[in-house]
Every structure is written in structure tokens, then in C-alpha cells.
py3Dmol code that shows the C-alpha trace and the ligand (Angstrom):
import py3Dmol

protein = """\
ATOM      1  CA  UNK A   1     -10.790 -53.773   8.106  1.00  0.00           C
ATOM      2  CA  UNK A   2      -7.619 -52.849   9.971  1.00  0.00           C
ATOM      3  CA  UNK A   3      -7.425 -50.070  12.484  1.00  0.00           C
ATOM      4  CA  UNK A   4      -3.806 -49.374  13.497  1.00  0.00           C
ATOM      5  CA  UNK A   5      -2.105 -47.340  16.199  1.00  0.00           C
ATOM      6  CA  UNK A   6       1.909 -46.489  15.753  1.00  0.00           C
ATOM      7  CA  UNK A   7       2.659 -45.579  18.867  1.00  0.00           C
ATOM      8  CA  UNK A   8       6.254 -44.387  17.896  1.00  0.00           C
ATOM      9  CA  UNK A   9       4.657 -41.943  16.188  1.00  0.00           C
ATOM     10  CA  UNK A  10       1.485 -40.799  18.461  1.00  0.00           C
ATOM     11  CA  UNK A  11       2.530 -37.606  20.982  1.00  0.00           C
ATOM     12  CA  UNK A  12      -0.692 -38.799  23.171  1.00  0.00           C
ATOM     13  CA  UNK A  13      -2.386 -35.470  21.895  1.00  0.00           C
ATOM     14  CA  UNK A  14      -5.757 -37.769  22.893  1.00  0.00           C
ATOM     15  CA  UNK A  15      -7.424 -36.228  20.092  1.00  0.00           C
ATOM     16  CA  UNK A  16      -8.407 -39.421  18.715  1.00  0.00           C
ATOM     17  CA  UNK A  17     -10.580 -40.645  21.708  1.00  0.00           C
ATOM     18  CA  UNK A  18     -11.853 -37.207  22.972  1.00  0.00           C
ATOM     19  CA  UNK A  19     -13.071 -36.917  19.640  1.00  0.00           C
ATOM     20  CA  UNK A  20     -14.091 -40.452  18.639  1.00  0.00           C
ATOM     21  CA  UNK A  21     -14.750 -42.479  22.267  1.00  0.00           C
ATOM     22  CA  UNK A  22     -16.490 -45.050  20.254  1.00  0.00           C
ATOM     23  CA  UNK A  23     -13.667 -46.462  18.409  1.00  0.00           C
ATOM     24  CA  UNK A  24     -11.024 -45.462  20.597  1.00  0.00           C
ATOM     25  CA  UNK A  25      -9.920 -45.016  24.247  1.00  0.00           C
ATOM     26  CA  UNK A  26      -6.996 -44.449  26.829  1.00  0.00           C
ATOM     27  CA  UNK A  27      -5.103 -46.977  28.626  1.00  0.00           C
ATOM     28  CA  UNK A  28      -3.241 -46.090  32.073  1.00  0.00           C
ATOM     29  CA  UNK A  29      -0.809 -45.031  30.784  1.00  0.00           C
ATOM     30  CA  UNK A  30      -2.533 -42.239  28.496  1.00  0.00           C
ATOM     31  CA  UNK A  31      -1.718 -43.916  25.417  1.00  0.00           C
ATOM     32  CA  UNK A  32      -4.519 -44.825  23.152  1.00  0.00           C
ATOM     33  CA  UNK A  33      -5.861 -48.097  22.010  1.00  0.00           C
ATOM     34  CA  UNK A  34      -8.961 -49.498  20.156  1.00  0.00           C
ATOM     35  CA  UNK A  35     -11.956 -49.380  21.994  1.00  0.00           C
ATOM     36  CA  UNK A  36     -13.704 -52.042  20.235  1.00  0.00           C
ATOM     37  CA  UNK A  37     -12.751 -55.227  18.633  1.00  0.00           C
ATOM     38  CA  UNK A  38     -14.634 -54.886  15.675  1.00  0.00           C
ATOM     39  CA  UNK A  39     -14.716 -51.239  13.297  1.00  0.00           C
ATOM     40  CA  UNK A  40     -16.035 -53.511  10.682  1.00  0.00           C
ATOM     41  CA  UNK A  41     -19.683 -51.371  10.388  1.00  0.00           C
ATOM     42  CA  UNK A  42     -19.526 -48.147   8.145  1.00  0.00           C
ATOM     43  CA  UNK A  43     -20.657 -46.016  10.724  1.00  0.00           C
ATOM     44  CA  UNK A  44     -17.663 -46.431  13.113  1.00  0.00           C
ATOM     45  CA  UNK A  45     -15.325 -47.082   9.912  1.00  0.00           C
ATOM     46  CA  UNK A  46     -16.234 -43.888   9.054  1.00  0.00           C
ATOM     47  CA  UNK A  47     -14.894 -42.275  12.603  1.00  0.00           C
ATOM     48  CA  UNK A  48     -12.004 -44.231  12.406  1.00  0.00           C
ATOM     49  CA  UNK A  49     -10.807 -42.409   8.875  1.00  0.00           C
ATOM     50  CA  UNK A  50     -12.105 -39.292  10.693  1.00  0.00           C
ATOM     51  CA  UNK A  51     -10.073 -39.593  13.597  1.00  0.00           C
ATOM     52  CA  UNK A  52      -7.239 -40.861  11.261  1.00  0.00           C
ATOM     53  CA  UNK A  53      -7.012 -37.765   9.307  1.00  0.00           C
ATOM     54  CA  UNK A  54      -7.350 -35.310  12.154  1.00  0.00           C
ATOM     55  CA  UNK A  55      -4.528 -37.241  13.865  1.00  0.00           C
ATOM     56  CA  UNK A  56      -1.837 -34.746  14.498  1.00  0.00           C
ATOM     57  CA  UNK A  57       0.987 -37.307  13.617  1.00  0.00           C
ATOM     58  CA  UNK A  58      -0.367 -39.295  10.995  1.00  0.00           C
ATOM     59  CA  UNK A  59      -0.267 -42.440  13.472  1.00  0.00           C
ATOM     60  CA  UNK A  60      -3.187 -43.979  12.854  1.00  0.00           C
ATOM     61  CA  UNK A  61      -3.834 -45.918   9.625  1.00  0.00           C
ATOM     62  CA  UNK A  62      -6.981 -47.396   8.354  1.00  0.00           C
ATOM     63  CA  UNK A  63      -6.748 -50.170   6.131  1.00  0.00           C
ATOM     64  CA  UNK A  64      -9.281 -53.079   4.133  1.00  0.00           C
TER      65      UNK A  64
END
"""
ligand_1 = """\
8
SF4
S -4.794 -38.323 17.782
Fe -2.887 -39.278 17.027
S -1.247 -38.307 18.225
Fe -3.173 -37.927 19.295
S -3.358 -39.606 20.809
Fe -4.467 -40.224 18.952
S -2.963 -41.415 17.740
Fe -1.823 -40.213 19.253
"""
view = py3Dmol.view(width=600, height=400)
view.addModel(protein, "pdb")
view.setStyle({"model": 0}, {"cartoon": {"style": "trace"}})
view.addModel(ligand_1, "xyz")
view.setStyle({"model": 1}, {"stick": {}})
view.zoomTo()
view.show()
């Protein structure tokens, strides 16, 4: 499983690791970035489709 960030697209709204700390986080530079290697169990799957779909622009994908 694939987590992706497009940061073209991300506005650094943050929501994604205020919300779900476990799977991501912020660099220095306030962008954000995977906060673990591996989202391979269902549990943290599960809040990375979460915080994909309550991504204000649609910049993170989840993929198999
Ligand atoms: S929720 Fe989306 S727009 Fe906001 S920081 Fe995360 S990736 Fe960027």
C-alpha cells in the first residue's frame, strides 16, 4: 500500500496530521510528510483514506 503526498497540490491546511498524527506529520518547513514507513496495517490504512478524503485539496492519494 501506497500513501502519497502531491505537494503541488497541498495548501499546508495541516489538517492531515492534526487530525491523523499517526500516519502523518510536519517537516520544518510546515509541509507534511509520512510519519511512518509502513501504513501497511488496516488500522492506520484506514486513517490514511480518512485523512485522504477530508483533505481539502484532494492531495493525498491512497493506493494498493
Ligand atoms: S490536509 Fe491536504 S492540504 Fe492540508 S496539509 Fe494535508 S495534504 Fe496538505
Amino acid at each position: 500500500m501506497k500513501v502519497t503526498i502531491d505537494l503541488e497540490k497541498c495548501y499546508r491546511s495541516g489538517e492531515c496530521y492534526y487530525s491523523h498524527p499517526e500516519v502523518f506529520q510536519s517537516n520544518d518547513e510546515g509541509e507534511p510528510e509520512l510519519a511512518v514507513k509502513d501504513v501497511g496495517t488496516s488500522e492506520l490504512r484506514q486513517h490514511a483514506e480518512q485523512a485522504a478524503d477530508g483533505c481539502p485539496a484532494q492531495a493525498i492519494t491512497v493506493e494498493d
